[in-house]
C-alpha positions, 0 to 999 in steps of 0.5 A: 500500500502507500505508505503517506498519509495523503490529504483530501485526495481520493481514498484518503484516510486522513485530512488532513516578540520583540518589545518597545518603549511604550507610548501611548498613541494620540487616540485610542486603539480600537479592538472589536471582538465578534463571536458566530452564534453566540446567544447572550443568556449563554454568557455568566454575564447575563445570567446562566449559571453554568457558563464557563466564560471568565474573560468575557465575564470580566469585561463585563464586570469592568465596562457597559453592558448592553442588556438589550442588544439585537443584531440586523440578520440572524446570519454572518455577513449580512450582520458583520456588514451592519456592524462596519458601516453603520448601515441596516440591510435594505441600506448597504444591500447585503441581505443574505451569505455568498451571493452578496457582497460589500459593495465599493460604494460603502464607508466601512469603520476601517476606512474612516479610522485609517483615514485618522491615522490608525492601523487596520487589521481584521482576523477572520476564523471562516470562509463566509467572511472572506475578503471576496465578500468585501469587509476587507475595505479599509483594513491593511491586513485582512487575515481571511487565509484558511488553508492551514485548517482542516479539511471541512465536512461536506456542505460545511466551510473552513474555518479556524478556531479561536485559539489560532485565530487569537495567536495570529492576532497577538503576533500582529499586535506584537509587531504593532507593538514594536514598529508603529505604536505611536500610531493607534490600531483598529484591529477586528477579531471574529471568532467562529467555535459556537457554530454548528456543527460542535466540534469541542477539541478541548476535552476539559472544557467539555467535561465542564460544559452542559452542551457542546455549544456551551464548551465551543463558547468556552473555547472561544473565551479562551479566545477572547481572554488571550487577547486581552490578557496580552493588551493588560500585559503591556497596559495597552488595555484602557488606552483601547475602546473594546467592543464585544458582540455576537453577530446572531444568536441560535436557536437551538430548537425553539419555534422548531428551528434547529439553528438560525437564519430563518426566524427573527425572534431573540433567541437569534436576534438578541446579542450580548454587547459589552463596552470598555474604555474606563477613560470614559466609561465606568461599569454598568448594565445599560438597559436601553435598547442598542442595535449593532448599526450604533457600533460605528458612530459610537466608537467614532465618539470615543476617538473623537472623530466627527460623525458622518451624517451617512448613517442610520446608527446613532452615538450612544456615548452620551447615554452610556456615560448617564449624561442623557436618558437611554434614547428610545430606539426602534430595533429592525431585523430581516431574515432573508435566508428563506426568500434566498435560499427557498423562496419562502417568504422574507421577514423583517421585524421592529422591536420597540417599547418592550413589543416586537412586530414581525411582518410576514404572510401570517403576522406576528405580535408579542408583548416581550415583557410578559412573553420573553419567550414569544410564545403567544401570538397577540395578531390579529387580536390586538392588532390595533396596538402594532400600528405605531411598530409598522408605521417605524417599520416603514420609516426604516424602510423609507430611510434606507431606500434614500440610502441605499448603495449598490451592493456587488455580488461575487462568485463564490468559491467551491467551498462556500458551494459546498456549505450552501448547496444543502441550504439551496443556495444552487439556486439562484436568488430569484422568486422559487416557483415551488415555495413562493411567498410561504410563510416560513413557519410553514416552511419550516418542517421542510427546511427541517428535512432539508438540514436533517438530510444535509446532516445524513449527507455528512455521515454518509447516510445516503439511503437516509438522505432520500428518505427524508426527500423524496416526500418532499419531491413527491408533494413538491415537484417543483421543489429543486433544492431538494432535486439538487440534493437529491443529486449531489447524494446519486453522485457521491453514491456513484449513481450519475445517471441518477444524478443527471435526471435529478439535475435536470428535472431541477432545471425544468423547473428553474432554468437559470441555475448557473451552479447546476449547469456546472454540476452537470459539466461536472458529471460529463467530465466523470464520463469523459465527454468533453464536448458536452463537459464544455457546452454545460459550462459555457452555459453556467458561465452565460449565466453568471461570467464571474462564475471562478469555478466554471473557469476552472472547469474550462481551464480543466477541460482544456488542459484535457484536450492537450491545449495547455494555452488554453488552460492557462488562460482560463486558470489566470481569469480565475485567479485574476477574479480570486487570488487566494483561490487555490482550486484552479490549481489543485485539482489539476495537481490531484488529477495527476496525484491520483494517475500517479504523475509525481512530476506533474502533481509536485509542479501544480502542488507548487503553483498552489503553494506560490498562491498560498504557502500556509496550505497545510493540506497541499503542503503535505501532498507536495511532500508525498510527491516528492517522497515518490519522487525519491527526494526524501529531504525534499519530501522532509522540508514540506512536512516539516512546514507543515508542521510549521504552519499546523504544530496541533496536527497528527499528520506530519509526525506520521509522514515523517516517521514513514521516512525515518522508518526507510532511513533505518532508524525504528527508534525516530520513526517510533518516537515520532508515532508516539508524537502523532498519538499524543496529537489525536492520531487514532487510526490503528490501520495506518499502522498494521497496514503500512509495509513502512514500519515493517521493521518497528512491528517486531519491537516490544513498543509496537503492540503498546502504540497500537493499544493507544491508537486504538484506544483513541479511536474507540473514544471518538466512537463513543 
């Protein structure tokens, strides 16, 4: 057998300071801190006793907490881009994830700081955020490179946990620290653990925590806390306005829906928000009522610098710091996923005066006071009582129409398909014939199905997955996100006849699904029809121009044709639109991995690593290529470096020990497999089976290193 681990290829088992004298900058630095999917009554500062969150506890305990914060959208980007500009939806134009973007026309937070002289830097812990969705506006440095993690499940994205994310925002305010202090920074952190699927790697935490989500909060705490442990570490902490909130909350089950992006009631729409600048502000909870859009015009108020008239937040310094009352508010929120995503009808919400109104097919009214859970549907009963919530509703509308930018939309990557396609996002985003205008409390049990056969789908459940839609497809012809599914599954499965026919029935119904086309390029390429391959991807690409990945697929065709020009022409358009998209290249490099080219595979391997040298996955497939190439030490500096870039991961001891074991060195060789052990290698198989270690299986620690693979491996069943 091949004795390397190799990374996302095909029959793989494995994925994969210097100091200065301190001086303090004119202004105060900035840190805004955000965490995905964190529901504020699962924080110890707003109440829940079993929540392991010390350092946001103690911002808490040392600044102004907001008790009645609410984001725009209970979704990434739509609420990041609000929390920049200081702009609701309807008014920057970015409604919904992956087929929107910031448009250039927008004035982001960054942009104005940098304006004054700050350092901008953002770091980013998932590919939803990445700069192709434009929120790099402004900032100097915007790490969004994802490539060292691992490889993501099916329909899910890459994405980085807090405590890396935390170690690169260190390094960069340590070099800040020791070249440009006497500027102020603005540096953005996003941490991604609390969202689903809960994935805890610290077992302690684990032990201590009720839920998984609730050890994925405490991971990121740790997160939070690294960061401003350093800042109070070199008394940078009350020179810096910190800002910390959550984009949405989850729904973890309530109102039926088993995460969010659908619904606007608080479990999703209310925050946690947390403000410290002790210059300024003494601890306090502030009861009134503060929207994501008042993030912007208030950190401009505490730097002193002036406030544009551009935007729909309002400076809240004055009523944080007691000099006025709590101004009241009226707090908007739309969820667009449904519309998006299934063509259900949208919602769009108001909160104000304790009550919250939402505006959909079937209309909703609670009073929030005696009905926080919003149990208790007060329309049409009182319908008379929500005429002042739809008359604001209206004036958000209307102000944001006089505001309105151009949003951009932008391709997006294979990765952010793959995370979507489950949801529907195959489609484009355009009225769906089989859902149009549904109540999304209708919906819901057929979004419900849907994401239960997204989650079959990442186990390999296939027969599962068909279980669950064929219903819907049976009542529901028309229905194409289950069509797509339903295809995505006959290819995994092999069935690419089936998958055809599901592909195409989609199409019936909704003809200008861009992606679907490609799917169906996808599937001639399998079959080697070029001919066809070119025709369908020449269509998606009519469809939609800045379409990266029916580039590659053209680059892909023409490279199989012997046309190298060609190929390269297209690979450079792609690359031209995205630069950190590695796929043009990768996938040429896999195809000759996997026909065993080592030559061709190590040359695109290296085109990946020009583009992104932190490619962990590629960097260990460039070391298998040049292992069957007979370059050891070549093979050696590319485990090594990644090893560099990932010191957490099992992968690269392993591979290196296959090397030490040919050198003749049993005794490295077993070292480094005890480090692999120690670093969550648990697949005892990779051990019996590999002729490399032929030499260590009669040493008496062999059988002891297998019981522990083992052993580790009947824990991740359990």
């Amino acid at each position: 057998m091949r004795s390397l681990v190799a990374v996302a290829v095909a029959g793989a088992l494995a994925v994969v300071a210097a100091s200065s004298c301190r001086r303090a900058p004119t202004r105060p630095n900035v840190l805004v801190i955000t965490v995905d999917t964190l529901r504020a009554d699962h924080l110890g500062c707003y109440g829940f006793g079993l929540a392991n969150t010390p350092a946001i506890d103690e911002l808490a305990s040392e600044g102004v907490r907001c008790a009645d914060a609410t984001t725009s959208a209970p979704i990434t980007l739509p609420a990041h881009c609000s929390m920049m500009t200081g702009l609701y939806p309807p008014a920057h134009g970015v409604r919904d994830n992956g087929n929107y973007a910031l448009g250039a026309e927008a004035v982001t937070l960054a942009e104005r700081l940098g304006s004054a002289g700050y350092r901008t830097a953002a770091f980013v812990s998932a590919a939803v955020l990445a700069r192709r969705y434009g929120l790099d506006q402004g900032f100097t440095t915007y790490d969004d490179d994802l490539w060292s993690e691992d490889q993501p499940e099916l329909f899910m994205i890459r994405d980085r946990p807090a405590s890396r994310t935390a170690a690169r925002t260190i390094a960069w305010l340590e070099s800040w620290q020791a070249h440009d202090a006497a500027d102020p920074f603005f540096v953005w952190m996003h941490l991604f653990d609390p969202h689903q699927p809960y994935h805890v790697t610290d077992y302690a935490l684990g032990a201590m925590a009720p839920t998984a989500y609730d050890a994925e909060i405490a991971q990121a705490d740790r997160g939070v806390g690294e960061v401003i442990d350093w800042l109070r570490r070199t008394k940078r902490l009350d020179d810096t306005v910190v800002v910390f909130t959550a984009d949405h909350g989850e729904s973890l089950g309530e109102h039926g829906e088993p995460t969010h992006g659908i619904f606007i009631y608080d479990a999703t729409i209310h925050v946690p928000m947390i403000w410290r600048f002790p210059r300024l502000l003494k601890p306090a909870t502030y009861p009134g009522p503060v929207r994501h859009i008042d993030i912007v015009p208030t950190v401009l108020a505490m730097v002193g610098i002036g406030q544009p008239d551009t935007l729909q937040g309002v400076d809240l310094l004055p009523a944080f710091e007691g000099r006025v009352p709590p101004p009241d508010l009226p707090q908007y929120s739309e969820a667009r996923l449904a519309e998006e995503g299934f063509g259900m009808a949208p919602l769009f919400g108001l909160r104000q005066h304790q009550r919250k109104w939402i505006q959909a097919p079937k209309p909703e009214l609670y009073d929030l006071k005696a009905d926080p859970g919003e149990l208790t549907n007060r329309y049409p009963a009182e319908a008379a009582s929500a005429d002042d919530l739809t008359t604001a509703l209206d004036g958000v509308f209307a102000d944001s129409a006089h505001r309105a930018l151009v949003p951009s939309t932008r391709a997006m990557d294979r990765e952010t398909e793959d995370m979507l396609r489950a949801l529907g996002y195959l489609a484009p985003p355009e009225q769906r014939a089989e859902m149009a205008g549904m109540d999304p409390k209708d919906g819901m049990p057929i979004y419900v199905a849907i994401q239960e056969a997204r989650g079959a789908a990442q186990n390999g459940q296939w027969e599962r997955v068909g279980k669950l839609l064929d219903p819907i497809v049976a009542a529901s012809p028309e229905n194409v996100t289950a069509r797509n599914i339903l295809a995505f599954a006959a290819t995994r499965q092999g069935d690419m006849k089936e998958a055809e026919r599901e592909y195409r029935a989609s199409l019936e119904y909704q003809p200008n699904q861009h992606r679907v086309y490609g799917a169906l390029g996808g599937l001639a390429l399998a079959r080697g029809d070029l001919d066809q391959a070119e025709v369908l991807v020449r269509r998606a690409l009519e469809l939609a121009p800045t379409f990266v990945e029916g580039m590659s697929n053209m680059g892909f065709i023409a490279a199989l044709r012997g046309d190298q020009q060609t190929a390269e022409s297209w690979y450079q358009r792609a690359i031209a639109l995205d630069p950190t998209y590695p796929h043009v290249y990768r996938r040429f490099a896999d195809l000759y991995y996997d026909r065993e080219d080592w030559t061709h595979a190590a040359e695109y391997y290296r085109r990946v690593l020009a583009l992104l040298p932190a490619h962990f996955e590629v960097l260990i497939q460039a070391g298998n290529a040049a292992r069957f190439l007979d370059d050891p030490a070549g093979a050696e500096r590319d485990y090594d470096e990644a090893a560099r870039v990932r010191p957490d991961s099992w992968v690269p001891p392993y591979n290196i020990a296959c090397l030490r074991a040919l050198q003749g060195n049993p005794q490295a060789a077993l070292d480094l497999l005890e480090r692999a052990v120690d670093l969550g290698f648990r697949h005892p198989r990779l051990l019996d089976e590999n002729d490399d270690f032929a030499t260590l299986r009669g040493l008496p620690e062999w059988s002891v290193l297998v019981e522990r693979a083992s052993i580790q491996a009947s824990l991740l069943r359990s």
